[in-house]
C-alpha positions as CSV (number, residue, x, y, z in Angstrom):
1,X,194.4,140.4,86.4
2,X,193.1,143.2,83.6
3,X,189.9,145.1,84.5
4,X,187.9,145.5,81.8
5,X,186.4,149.2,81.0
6,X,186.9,152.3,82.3
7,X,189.9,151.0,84.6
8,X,192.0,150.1,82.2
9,X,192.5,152.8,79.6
10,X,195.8,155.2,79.7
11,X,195.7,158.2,77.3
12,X,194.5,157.5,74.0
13,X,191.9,159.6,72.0
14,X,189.6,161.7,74.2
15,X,186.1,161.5,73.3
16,X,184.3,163.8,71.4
17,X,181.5,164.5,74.3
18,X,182.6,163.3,77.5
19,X,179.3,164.2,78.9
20,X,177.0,162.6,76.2
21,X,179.1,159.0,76.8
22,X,178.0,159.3,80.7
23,X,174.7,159.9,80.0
24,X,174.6,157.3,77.7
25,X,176.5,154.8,79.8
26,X,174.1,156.0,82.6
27,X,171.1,155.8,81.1
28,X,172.2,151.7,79.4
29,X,172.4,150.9,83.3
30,X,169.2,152.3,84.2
31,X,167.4,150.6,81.9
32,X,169.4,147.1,81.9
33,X,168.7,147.4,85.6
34,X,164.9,147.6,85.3
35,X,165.2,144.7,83.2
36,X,165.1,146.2,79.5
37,X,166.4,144.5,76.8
38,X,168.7,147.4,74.8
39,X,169.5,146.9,71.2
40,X,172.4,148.6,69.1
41,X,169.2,150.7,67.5
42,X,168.4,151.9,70.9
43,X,172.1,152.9,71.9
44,X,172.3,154.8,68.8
45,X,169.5,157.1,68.8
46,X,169.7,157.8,72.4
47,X,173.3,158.9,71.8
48,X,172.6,161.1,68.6
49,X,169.9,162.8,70.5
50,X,171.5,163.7,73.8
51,X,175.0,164.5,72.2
52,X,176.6,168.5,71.5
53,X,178.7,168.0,68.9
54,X,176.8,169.1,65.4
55,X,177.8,166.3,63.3
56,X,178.0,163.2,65.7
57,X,176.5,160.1,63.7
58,X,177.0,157.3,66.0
59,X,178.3,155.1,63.5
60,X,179.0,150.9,63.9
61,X,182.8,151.7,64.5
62,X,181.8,154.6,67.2
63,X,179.5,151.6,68.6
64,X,181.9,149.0,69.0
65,X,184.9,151.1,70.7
66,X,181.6,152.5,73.0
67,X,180.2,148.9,73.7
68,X,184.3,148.0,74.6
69,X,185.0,150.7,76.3
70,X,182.4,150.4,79.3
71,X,182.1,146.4,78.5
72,X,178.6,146.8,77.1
73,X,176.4,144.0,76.6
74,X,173.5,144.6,73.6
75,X,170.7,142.0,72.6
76,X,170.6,141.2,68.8
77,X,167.2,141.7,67.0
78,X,166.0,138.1,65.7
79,X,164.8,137.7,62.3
80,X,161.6,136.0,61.8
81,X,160.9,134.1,58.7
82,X,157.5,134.7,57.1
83,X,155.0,132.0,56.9
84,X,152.9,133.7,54.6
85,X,152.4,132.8,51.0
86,X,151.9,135.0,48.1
87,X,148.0,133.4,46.6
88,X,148.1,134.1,43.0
């Protein structure tokens, strides 16, 4: 049987902040454990804010091998239709 995340990765590119991905990954267990619904949003601007490297824009493909990599679950934001009508 294959573990999923950390476990199972040999070599490969090392991230760019080691440190920044544990607090991240941390901090996404934390809040998922108080019963906080995280969105892709959230994930995001936590990890631009607590990361060192200058130009780090946690972009949708830096996401995705995140979310893999530690087998990260994220809720999707639902969009709401509009009722309202425009009264001319």
């Amino acid at each position: 049987m294959v573990k999923k995340g950390i476990e199972n990765k040999r070599g490969g590119r090392k991230p760019l902040d080691f440190d920044m991905e544990m607090k991240v990954y941390m901090w996404y267990k934390k809040e998922i454990a108080e019963g906080r619904e995280l969105t892709s949003k959230d994930v995001k601007s936590y990890a631009k804010e607590h990361c060192s490297v200058k130009n780090f824009n946690a972009s949708k493909g830096w996401l995705e091998k995140f979310k893999n990599k530690y087998s990260l679950k994220l809720t999707r934001l639902k969009r709401v239709k509009s009722t309202k009508r425009i009264e001319e």
